[in-house]
C-alpha positions, 0 to 999 in steps of 0.5 A: 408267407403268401398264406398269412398275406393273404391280401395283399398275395391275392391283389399281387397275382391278380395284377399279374394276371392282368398284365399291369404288375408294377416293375417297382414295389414297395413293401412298407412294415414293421420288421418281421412282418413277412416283407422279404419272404414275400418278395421271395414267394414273388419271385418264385412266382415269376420264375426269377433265380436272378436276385441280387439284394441289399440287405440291413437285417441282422443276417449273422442271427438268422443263420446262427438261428438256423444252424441251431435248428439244423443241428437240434431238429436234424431233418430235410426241413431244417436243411432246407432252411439252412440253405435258403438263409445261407443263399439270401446272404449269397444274393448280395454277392450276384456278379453284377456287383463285382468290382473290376479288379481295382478293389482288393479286399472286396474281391475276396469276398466275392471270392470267399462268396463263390467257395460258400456257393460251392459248398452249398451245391455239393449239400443240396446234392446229399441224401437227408436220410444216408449221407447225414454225417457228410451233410453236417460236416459240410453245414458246419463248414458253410456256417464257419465260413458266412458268419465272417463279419466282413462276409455278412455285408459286403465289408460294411457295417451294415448293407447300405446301398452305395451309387457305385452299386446302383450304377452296377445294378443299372449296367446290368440290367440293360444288359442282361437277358432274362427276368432279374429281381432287385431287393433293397431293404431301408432305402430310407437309410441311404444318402441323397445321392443314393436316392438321387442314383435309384430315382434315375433306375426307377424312371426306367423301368428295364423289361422283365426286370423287378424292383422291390423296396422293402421299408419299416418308415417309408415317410422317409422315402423321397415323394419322388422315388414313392410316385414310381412305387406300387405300395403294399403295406404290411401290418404286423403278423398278428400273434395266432398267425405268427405262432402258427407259423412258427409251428407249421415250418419250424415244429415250435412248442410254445408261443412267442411275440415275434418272430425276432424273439425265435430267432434270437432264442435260436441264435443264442445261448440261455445265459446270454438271453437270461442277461438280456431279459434282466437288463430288460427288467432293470430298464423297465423299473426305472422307467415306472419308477422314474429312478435313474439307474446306477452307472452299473447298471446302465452299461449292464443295459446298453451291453445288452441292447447291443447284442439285439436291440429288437430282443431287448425292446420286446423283453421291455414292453413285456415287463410293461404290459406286466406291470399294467396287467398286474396294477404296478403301472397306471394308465397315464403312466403307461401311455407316457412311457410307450410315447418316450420308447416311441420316441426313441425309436423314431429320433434312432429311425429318422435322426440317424440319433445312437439308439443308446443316447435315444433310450438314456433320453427315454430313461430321463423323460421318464422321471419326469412324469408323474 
């Protein structure tokens, strides 16, 4: 990913080089914009195996994701693949982060967690070219065994950061030997007293120790926790990049929006993307027509945001841009409903509001403007 960073990849090594690297990063952008892959590119630059990361994305997707290409376009490429999003889940079960035995449950997933390790280790040994039915055998195994929902996050809904796990974090870090990396995405997502224990670590910096924040709204980052942060911003991947990209590593044949979109073309079997990108299309209509839709209809369109909202939303803002493109949807129109999705998105972002209850606001707005 540092080759369509470019810029930012160059302002990062140069501060290296010159001995004032910041030890806290924030990597702010839109999802999909190259932020964990180049805190990763970063820490390969700096020789740093130690990571320990707090997710939020959907990781169950990107391993289906690479699981389907591992089995579709068998190669050493894939594998490799296949391997690096199996050991992103593994980071988040680094030992600094296991309980003392107090916590049952948990446990066994650090435990189920260490058999995947086990697993992985034995495939990255194998010959891509002789051992083929072995390496399948054991990716299946290892696929079966990390799309657990529990597994994916710690036991939680989600990857959030917990002050237990901060003071985890610390004790390790004044402790350990070596250079370490801490990975957090949404920091902004987190409780006060979350911010309040990360602010504490921030104020410290540990030697030979790295902390990069990975945000998509860092307006809602405390003043006080971005003052001991060196900032790069990420815009999004313009499309030439992303499809080159897509074409280079993954041998894609034709062009996408995102990189979300891949993923869930990957992950996910044609019927169910066909009722995504229908739900899309309903939901389209009804906000240029200003109807609203039929109590059917809308559980059919929430079902669907459910299944990947990222999905959802780009199929919307297609049938938009199609709509306009085409003289169905008028300017004014089309600014106002972008302004409500906008809305929408930042009343789920920053209000914590059910991304359900925000588009229902959306659809209604939406009838109001002529």
């Amino acid at each position: 990913m540092k080759l369509y960073r470019e810029s930012i990849w160059r302002e990062i090594v140069s501060s290296y080089e010159s001995d004032s690297l910041a030890p806290s990063l924030l990597f702010s952008g839109p999802e999909s914009s190259g932020r964990l892959s180049l805190a990763l590119d970063l820490a390969s630059f700096l020789g740093i195996d130690d990571i320990i990361f707090f997710p939020e994305r959907n990781l169950g997707l990107q391993i289906e994701a690479a699981y389907n290409l591992l089995i579709e376009k068998y190669s050493s490429r894939f594998i490799s693949y296949f391997i690096s999003r199996i050991k992103i889940l593994l980071m988040q079960y680094h030992p600094a982060l296991q309980s003392d035995g107090s916590e049952g449950g948990r446990d066994k997933l650090f435990s189920a967690a260490a058999d995947i390790s086990e697993l992985l280790f034995e495939l990255e040994r194998l010959d891509t070219e002789t051992e083929r039915d072995e390496i399948l055998r054991i990716s299946e195994s290892i696929y079966n065994a990390s799309m657990r929902p529990d597994l994916l996050y710690r036991g939680k809904k989600k990857g959030s950061l917990s002050v237990d796990e901060v003071r985890a974090v610390q004790n390790y870090l004044v402790r350990k030997s070596g250079k370490a990396m801490v990975i957090i995405e949404n920091i902004e997502n987190s409780n006060d007293s979350v911010r309040n224990a990360l602010l504490k670590v921030l104020e410290e910096p540990y030697k030979e120790s790295y902390f990069v924040l990975i945000s998509s709204n860092s307006l809602r980052i405390l003043t006080t926790i971005l003052s001991r942060l060196r900032k790069y911003s990420f815009s999004p991947l313009p499309e030439k990049d992303l499809n080159l990209y897509l074409r280079e590593n993954f041998l894609t044949s034709k062009d996408y929006d995102s990189f979300n979109d891949f993923v869930f073309e990957m992950s996910t079997d044609e019927k169910d993307r066909m009722k995504i990108t229908e739900s899309a299309r309903m939901f389209s209509s009804s906000l240029i027509s200003g109807d609203y839709p039929g109590i059917d209809e809308l559980d059919d369109i929430f079902s669907s945001l459910e299944k990947n909202r990222p999905y959802f939303i780009s199929m919307v803002l297609k049938e938009l841009r199609r709509s306009f493109s085409d003289g169905r949807l008028k300017a004014a129109k089309a600014y106002s409903i972008v302004k409500a999705l906008d809305d929408a998105s930042l009343s789920n972002e920053v209000y914590n509001q059910n991304m359900r209850s925000a588009l229902d606001l959306a659809l209604r707005e939406a009838g109001f403007v002529g």
